[in-house]
VEXDREN-2710 file (C-alpha; in Angstrom, 1 decimal):
% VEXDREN-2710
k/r/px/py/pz
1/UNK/33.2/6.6/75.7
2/UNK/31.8/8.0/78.9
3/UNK/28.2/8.8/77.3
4/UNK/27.7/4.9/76.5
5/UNK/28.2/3.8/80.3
6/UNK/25.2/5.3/81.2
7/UNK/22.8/3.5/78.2
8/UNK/25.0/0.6/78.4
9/UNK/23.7/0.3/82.3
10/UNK/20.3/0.9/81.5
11/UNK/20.5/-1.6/79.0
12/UNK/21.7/-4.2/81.6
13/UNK/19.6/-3.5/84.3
14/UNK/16.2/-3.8/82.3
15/UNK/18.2/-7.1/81.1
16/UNK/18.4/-8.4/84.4
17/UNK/14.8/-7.0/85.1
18/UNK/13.4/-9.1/82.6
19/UNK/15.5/-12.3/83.3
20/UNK/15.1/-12.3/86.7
21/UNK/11.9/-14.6/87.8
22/UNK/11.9/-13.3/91.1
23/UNK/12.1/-9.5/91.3
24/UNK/11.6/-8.5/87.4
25/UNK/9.0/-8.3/85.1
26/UNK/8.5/-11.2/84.8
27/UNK/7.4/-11.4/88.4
28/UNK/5.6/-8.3/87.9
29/UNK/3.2/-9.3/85.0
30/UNK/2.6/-12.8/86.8
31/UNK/1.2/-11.1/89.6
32/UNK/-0.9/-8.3/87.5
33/UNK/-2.9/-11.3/85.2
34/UNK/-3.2/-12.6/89.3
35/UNK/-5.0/-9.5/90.3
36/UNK/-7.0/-9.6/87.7
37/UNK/-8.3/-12.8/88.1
38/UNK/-8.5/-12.2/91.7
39/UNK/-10.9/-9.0/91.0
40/UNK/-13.0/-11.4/88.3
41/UNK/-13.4/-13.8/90.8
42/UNK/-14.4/-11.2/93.6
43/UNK/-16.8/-9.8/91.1
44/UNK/-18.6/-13.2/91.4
45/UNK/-18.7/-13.1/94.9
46/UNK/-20.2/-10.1/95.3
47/UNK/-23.1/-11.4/92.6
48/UNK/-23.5/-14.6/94.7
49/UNK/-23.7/-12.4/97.8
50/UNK/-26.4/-10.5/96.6
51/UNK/-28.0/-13.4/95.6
52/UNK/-28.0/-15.2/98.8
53/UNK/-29.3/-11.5/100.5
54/UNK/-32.4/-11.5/98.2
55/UNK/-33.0/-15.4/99.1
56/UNK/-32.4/-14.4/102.9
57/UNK/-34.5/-11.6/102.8
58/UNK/-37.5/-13.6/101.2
59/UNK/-37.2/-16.2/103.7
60/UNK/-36.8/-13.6/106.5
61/UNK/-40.4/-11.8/105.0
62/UNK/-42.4/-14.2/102.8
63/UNK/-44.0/-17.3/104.5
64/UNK/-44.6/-19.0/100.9
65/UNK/-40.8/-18.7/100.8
66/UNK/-40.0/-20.5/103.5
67/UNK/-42.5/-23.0/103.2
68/UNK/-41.2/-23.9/99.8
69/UNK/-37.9/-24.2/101.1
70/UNK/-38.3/-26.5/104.1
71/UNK/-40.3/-28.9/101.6
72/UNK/-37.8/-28.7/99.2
73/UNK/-35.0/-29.0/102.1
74/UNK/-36.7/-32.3/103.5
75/UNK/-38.7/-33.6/101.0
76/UNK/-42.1/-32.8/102.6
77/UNK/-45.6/-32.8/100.8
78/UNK/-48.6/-31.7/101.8
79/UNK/-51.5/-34.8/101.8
80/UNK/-52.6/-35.4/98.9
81/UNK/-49.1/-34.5/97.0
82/UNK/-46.5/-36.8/95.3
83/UNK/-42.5/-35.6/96.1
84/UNK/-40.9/-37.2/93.1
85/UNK/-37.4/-36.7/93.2
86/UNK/-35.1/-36.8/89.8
87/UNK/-31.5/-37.3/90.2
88/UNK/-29.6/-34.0/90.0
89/UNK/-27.1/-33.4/87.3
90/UNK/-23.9/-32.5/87.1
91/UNK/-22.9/-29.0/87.2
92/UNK/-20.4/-27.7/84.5
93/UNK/-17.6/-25.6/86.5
END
């Protein structure tokens, strides 16, 4: 009778492990598919990071660059262009 105590506490403890939303596994396996979408969502960032670097660095170097992007930024033309502008679509998240 003594030897079943001791699986027979195990048994409740990773009973109450489970059930409990707080402390448990439960808890535990929230917070692990969090991480993960946390380190997804980092991965992202660090793409649109390097993208914005590359877009900083040709502004910073290339005078076409910027040129192109204060036209685009304000709509200017050079005489003798047309600026048409098309209405910008929606973005799918």
């Amino acid at each position: 009778m003594r030897y079943l105590v001791i699986p027979a506490l195990l048994v409740a403890a990773l009973a109450v492990a489970w059930l409990d939303e707080d402390a448990g596994i439960q808890s535990w396996m929230t917070l692990r598919d969090e991480v993960a979408d946390a380190e997804l969502r980092l991965e992202d960032l660090k793409g649109e990071i390097a993208a914005l670097e590359a877009e900083a660095t040709a502004l910073a170097s290339d005078p076409f660059t910027q040129e192109k992007a204060i036209r685009e930024e304000l709509g200017w033309a050079r005489p003798g262009e047309t600026v048409v502008k098309l209405p910008r679509t929606r973005e799918t998240p």
